[in-house]
DRENDO-471416 format. One record per atom (N, C-alpha, C, O): x negated, y negated, z negated. Coordinates in steps of 0.2 Angstrom, whole numbers, plus 5000, padded with zeros to 4 digits. Layout:
N
XYZ;...
//
This chain:
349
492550985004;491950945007;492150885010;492350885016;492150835006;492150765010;491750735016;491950685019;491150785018;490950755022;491050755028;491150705031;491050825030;491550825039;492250855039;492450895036;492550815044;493150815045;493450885050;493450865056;493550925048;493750965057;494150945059;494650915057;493950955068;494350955071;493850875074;493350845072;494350865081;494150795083;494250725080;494850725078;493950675080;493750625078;494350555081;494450545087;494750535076;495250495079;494950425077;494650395073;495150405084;494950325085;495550275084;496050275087;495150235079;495950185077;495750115083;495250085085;496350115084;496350065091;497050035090;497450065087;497249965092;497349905093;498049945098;497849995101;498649935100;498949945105;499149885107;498949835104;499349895113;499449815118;500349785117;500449725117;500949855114;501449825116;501549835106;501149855101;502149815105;502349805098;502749865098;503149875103;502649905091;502949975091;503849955089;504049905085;504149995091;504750015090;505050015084;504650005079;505650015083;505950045077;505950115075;505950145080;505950145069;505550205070;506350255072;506250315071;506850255073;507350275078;507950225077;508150185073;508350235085;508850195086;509550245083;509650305082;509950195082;510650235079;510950205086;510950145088;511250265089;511750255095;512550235095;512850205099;512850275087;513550245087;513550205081;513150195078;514050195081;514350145075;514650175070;515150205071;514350185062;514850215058;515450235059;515850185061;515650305058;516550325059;516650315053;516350345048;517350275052;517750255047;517350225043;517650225037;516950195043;516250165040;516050215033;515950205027;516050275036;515750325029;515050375033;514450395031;515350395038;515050435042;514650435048;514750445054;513750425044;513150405051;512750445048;512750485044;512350425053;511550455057;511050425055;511050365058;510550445053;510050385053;509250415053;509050455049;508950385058;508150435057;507650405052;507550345050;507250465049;507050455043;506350435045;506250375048;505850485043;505050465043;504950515051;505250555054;504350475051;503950485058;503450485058;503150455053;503050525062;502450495062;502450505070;502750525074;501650455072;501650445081;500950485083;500350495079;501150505089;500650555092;500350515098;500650455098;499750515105;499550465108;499550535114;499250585112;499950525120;500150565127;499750525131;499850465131;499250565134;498750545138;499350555146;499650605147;499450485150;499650485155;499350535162;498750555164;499750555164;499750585171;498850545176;498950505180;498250565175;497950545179;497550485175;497250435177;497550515168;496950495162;497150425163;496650385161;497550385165;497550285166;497750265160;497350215159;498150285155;498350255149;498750305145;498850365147;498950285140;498850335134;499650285131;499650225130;500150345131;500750315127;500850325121;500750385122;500950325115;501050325108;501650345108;502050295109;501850395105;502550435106;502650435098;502250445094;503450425097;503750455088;503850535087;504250555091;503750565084;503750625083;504250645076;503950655071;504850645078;505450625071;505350695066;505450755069;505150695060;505150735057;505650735051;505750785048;506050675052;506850695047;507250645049;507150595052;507850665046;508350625047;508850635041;508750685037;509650575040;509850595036;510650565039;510850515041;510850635037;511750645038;512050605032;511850625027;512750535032;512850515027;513550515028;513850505034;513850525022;514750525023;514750605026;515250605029;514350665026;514650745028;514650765022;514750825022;514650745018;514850795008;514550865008;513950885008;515150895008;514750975008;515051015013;515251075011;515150965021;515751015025;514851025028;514350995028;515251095034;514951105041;514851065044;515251015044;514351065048;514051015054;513851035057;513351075054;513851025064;513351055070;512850995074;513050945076;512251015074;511750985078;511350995085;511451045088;511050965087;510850975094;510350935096;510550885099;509850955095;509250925097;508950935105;508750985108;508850875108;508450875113;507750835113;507650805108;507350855118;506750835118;506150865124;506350895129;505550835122;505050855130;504850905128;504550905122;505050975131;504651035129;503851035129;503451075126;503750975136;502850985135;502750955128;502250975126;502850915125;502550915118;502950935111;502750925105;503350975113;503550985106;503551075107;503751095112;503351125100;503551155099;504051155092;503951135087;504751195095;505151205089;505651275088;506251285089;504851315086;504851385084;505151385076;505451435075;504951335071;505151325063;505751305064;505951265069;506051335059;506951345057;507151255054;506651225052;507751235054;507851175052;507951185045;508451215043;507651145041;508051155032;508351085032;508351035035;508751105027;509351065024;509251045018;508951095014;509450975016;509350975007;509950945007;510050895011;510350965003;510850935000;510750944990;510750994986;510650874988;510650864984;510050914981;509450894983;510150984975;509751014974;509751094979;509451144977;510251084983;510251134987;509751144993;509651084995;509351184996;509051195001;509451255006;509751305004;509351235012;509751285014;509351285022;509351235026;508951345023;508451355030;508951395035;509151455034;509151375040;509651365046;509151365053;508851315055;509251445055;508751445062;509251405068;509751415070;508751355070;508951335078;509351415085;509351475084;509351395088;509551435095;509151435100;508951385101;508851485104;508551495109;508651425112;509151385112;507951405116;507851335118;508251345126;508051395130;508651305127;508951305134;508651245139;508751185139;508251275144;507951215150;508351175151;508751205154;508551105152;508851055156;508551055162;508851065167;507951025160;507651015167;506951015165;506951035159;506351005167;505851005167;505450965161;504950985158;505850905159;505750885154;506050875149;505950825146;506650935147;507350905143;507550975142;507751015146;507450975135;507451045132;508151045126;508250985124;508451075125;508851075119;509051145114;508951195116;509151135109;509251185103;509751165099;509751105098;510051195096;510651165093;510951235088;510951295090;511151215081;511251235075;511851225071;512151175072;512251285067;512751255064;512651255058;512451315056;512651205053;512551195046;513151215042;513751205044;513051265036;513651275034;513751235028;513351185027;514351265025;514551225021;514251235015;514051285013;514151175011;513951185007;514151244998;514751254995;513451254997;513851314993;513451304987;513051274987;513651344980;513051364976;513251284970;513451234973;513151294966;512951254959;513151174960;513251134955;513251144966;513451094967;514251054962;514651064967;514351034959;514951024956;515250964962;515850974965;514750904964;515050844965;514650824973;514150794974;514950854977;514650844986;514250804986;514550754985;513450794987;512950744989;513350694993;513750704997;513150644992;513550584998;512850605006;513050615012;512350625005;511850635009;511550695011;511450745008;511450695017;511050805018;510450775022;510550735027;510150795021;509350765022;509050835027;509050895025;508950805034;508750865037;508050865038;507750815041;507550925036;506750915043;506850935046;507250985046;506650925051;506550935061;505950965061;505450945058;506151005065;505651075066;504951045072;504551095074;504750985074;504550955079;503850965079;503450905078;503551025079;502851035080;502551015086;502651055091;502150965086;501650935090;501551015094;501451055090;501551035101;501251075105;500451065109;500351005111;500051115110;499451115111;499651115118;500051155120;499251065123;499351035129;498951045133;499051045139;498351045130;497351045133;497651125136;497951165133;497351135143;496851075147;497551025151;497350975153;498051045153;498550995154;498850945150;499450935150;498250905146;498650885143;498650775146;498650725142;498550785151;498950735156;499950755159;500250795162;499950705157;500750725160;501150655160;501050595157;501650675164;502050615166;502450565162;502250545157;502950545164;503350495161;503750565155;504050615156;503650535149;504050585144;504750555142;505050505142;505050615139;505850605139;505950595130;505750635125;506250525129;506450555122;506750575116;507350595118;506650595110;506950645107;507550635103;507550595098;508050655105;508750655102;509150705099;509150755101;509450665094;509750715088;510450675087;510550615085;510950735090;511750725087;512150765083;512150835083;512350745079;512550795073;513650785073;513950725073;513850835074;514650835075;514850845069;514550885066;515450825067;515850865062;516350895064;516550885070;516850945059;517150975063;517750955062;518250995062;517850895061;518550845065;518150805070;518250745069;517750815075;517450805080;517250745081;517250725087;517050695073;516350645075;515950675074;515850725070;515350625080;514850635080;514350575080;514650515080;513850575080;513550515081;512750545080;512550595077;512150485083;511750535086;511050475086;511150415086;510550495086;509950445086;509550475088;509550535090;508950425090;508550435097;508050415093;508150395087;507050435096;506450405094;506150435102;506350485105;505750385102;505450385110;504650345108;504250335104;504650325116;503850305116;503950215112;504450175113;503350195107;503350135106;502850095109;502950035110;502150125112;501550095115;501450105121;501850145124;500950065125;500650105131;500050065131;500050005129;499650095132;498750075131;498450085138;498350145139;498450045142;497850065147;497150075146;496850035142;496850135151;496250165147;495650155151;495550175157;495250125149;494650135154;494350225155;494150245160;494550255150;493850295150;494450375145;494750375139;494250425150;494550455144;493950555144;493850605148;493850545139;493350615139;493450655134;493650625129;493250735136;493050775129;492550825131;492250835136;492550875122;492050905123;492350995119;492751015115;491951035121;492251085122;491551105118;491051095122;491551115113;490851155106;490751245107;491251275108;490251275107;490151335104;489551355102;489051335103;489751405097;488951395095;488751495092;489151535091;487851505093;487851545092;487551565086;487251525083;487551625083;487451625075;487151675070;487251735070;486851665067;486151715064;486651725057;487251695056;486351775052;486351765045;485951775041;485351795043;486151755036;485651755029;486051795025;486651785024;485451855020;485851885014;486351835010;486051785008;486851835008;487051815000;487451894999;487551945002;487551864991;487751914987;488551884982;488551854976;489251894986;489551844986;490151904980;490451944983;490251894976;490651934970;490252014969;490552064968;489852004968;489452074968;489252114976;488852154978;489652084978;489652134988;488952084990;488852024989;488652134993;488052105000;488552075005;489052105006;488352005007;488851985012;488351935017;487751925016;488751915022;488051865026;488651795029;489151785031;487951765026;488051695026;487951665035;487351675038;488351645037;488351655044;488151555046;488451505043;487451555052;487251485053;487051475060;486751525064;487151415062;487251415070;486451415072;486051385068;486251445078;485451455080;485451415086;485051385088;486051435089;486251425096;486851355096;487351365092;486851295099;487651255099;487551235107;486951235110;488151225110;488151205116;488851155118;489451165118;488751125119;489051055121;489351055127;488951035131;489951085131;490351025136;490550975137;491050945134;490350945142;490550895144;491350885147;491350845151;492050925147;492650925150;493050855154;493650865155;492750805154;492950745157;493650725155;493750745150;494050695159;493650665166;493150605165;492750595170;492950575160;492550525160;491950565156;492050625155;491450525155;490750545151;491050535143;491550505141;490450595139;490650575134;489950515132;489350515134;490350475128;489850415125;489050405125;488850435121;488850385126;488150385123;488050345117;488150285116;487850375113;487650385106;488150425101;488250415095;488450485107;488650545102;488150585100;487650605103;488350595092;487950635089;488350705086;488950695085;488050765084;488150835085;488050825079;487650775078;488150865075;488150875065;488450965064;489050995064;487950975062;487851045058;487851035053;487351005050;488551065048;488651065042;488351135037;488651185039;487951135032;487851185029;487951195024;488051135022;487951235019;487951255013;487251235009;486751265011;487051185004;486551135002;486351194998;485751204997;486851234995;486551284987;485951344992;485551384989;486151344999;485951425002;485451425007;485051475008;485351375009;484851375014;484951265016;485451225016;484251245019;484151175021;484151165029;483751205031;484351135033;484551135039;483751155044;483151145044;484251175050;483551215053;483151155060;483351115064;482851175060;482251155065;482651165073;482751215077;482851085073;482751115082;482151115086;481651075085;482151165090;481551185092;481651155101;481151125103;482051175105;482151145111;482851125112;483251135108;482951095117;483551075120;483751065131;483351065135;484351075130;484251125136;484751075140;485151055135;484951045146;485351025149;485251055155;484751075158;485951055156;486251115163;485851155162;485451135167;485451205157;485051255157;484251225161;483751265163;484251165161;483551155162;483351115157;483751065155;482751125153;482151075149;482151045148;482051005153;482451015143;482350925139;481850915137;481550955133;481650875138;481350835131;481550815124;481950775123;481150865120;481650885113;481450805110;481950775107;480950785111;480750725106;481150665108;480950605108;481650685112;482250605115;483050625112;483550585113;482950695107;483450685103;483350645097;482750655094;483650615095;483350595087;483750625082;484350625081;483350655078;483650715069;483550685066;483150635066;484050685061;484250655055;484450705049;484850745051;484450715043;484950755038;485050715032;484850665030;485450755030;485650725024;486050765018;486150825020;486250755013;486450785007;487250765004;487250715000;487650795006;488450765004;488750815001;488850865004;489050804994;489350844989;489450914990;489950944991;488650944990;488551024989;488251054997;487951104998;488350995001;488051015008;487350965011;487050925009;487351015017;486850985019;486950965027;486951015030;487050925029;486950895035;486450895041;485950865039;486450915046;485850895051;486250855056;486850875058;485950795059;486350745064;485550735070;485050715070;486050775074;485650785081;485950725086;486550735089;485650655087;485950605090;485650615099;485050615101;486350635105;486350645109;485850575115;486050515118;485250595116;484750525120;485350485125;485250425127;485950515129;486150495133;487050495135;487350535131;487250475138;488250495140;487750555144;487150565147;488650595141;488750655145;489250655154;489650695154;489150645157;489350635162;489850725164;489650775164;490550705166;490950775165;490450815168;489950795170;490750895168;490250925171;489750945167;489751005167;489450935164;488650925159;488950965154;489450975152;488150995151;488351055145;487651035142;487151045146;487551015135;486951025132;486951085128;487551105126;486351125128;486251175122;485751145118;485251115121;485751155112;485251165106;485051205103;485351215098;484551245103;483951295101;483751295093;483251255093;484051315087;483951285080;483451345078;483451405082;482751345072;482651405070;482951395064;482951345060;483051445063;483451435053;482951425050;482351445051;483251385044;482751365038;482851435034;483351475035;482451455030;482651525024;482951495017;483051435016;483151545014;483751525010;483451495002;483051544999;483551444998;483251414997;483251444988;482951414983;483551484987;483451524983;483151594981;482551594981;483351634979;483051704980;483151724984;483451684988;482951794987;482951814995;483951834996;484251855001;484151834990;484951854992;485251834987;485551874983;485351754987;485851724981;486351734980;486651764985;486651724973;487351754972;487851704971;487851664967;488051714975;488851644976;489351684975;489351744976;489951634972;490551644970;491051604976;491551624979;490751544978;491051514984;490751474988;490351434985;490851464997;490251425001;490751375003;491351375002;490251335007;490251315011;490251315021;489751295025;490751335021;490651385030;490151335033;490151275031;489851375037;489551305042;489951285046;490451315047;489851245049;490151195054;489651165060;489051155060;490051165065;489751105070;490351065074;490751095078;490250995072;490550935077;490050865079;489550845077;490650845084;490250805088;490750755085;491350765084;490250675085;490650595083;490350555090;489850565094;490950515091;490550465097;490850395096;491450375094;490150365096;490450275095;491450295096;491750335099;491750235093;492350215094;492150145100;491650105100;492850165105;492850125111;493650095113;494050135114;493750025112;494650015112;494850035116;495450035116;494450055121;494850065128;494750155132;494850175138;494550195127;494350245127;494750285123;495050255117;494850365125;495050425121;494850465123;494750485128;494750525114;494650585116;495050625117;495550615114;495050695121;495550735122;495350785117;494750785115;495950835113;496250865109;495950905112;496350905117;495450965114;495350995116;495451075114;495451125118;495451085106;495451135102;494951165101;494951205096;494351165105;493651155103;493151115101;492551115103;493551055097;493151035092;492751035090;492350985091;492751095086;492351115080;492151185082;492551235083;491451185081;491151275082;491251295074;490951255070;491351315072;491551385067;491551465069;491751495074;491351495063;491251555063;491951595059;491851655057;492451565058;493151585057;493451585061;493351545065;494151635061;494751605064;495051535063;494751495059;495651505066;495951455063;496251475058;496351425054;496651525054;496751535048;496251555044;496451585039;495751555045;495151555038;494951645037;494851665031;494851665045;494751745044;494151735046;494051695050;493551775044;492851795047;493051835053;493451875055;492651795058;492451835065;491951875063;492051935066;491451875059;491151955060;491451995053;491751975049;491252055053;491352095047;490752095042;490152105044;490952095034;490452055028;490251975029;489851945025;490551945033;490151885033;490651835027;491251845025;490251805025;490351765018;490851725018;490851675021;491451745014;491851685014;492051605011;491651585007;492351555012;492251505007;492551445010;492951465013;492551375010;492651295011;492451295016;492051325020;492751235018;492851215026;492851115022;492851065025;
//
């Protein structure tokens, strides 16, 4: 479903300094055969200690050993524990070789300075003629940081690789940006949920739709004025429902200063609930839906759906960000695509 994206909403923004090279090489080829070199990256944005500004950090997802053939080599990865998790094992490709090599128990340096370190064997198996290259991926999973996810000056991430006539040489990626922020907010989604018959491979099953959504406000800034709330549904099964009231901090809105909108995008059906005001931190909207009935017989039969959904979009602001909060998106699944109730109908995201 091309229509909604899960998950929160990324703002393309302008940075203030010129990015980086996407890693530095530390030594100078040995014997001119034998280097390091970092491969692809992608960049992550580390909200600073006290929401001021927001650094753009490299996040090395490979690198490439040249002049090791098909001997052993030992590596040694350091980095900031608060953003990286690196629970996944390190793979190796040599040529058509793959070879999955777990890291070592992470040893604390210090509060921002972690390390893990691996010994690569020798190359084995079908190879006739030793790759001149061993292509490593780095285990460097982005770590869920919300609600801490302000933090201080970060350390960057380094990778040395030894051979076992004792060169080494080693390459660095770090921060490329720093964006000062006017405004930094998020929102924290839930919603509550009714069903409708379907009839999904022969089995009775229930089509599960939000009746109830509530909105936090988790700061520290407000969130935007002119964010809009989007209930995504199944277009084949039922048409979006009636809001009926609207509730701030548990006191009475006035429903007719929300503005509804829907609409129809490749098998769904959309309802956009435009928010009349900023959310200031602190603040919580709920919305009151009555379900529409289902737009078929009283218990259609599907082969596959469309889950519903609820997220929130907010104007895009250069000087503003949202926090990653991992409530996003209200859904009636797990993050791996299990039903939270039992019978309830499975299907697309």
């Amino acid at each position: 479903m091309a229509a909604v994206a899960i998950g929160a909403p990324l703002l393309a923004i302008p940075f203030t300094a010129r990015p980086a090279a996407a890693s530095e090489q530390d030594d100078e080829p040995a014997g001119g055969q034998f280097f390091l070199t970092g491969d692809a990256t992608h960049e992550i944005g580390v909200l600073e200690q006290g929401f001021a500004a927001e650094h753009l950090v490299q996040v090395a997802l490979s690198a490439a050993v040249t002049g090791a053939a098909g001997e052993p080599f030992s590596l040694s990865l350091e980095f900031d524990p608060r953003l990286y998790d690196t629970s996944d094992g390190l793979i190796v490709e040599r040529g058509t070789n793959l070879t999955f090599v777990a890291l070592s128990e992470p040893s604390l340096l210090s509060p921002t300075r972690t390390i893990v370190t691996a010994d690569v064997p020798a190359l084995e198996g079908s190879e006739r003629t030793p790759p001149a290259e061993a292509a490593l991926s780095l285990p460097l999973r982005p770590a869920e940081r919300y609600p801490d996810d302000d933090i201080g000056p970060v350390t960057d991430t380094a990778l040395t690789v030894t051979l076992t006539d004792g060169r080494s040489a080693r390459t660095t990626w770090g921060t490329t940006a720093t964006t000062p922020l006017a405004a930094v907010w998020g929102v924290e989604l839930s919603a509550g949920w009714s069903d409708l018959a379907v009839t999904q491979e022969g089995d009775l099953r229930q089509y599960r739709v939000p009746t109830t959504v509530r909105c936090a406000s988790v700061g520290p800034g407000s969130v935007p004025g002119g964010a809009v709330l989007t209930v995504t549904l199944d277009g084949t099964l039922t048409t979006p429902p009636s809001l009926t009231s609207a509730l701030i901090d548990d006191a009475e809105s006035d429903v007719s200063r929300f503005t509804v909108t829907d609409e129809s995008v490749d098998g769904t059906r959309l309802l956009h609930v435009a928010l009349p005001d900023a959310l200031p931190a602190g603040t919580t909207v709920t919305l009151l839906f009555e379900p529409a009935p289902v737009t078929a017989r009283s218990r259609p039969k599907v082969t596959s759906i469309h889950v519903a959904t609820v997220t929130l979009a907010a104007p895009d602001q250069p000087t503003a960000r949202r926090r990653t909060t991992g409530a996003d998106v209200a859904v009636d699944i797990s993050p791996s695509g299990t039903p939270l109730t039992t019978d309830a109908a499975t299907g697309t995201i």
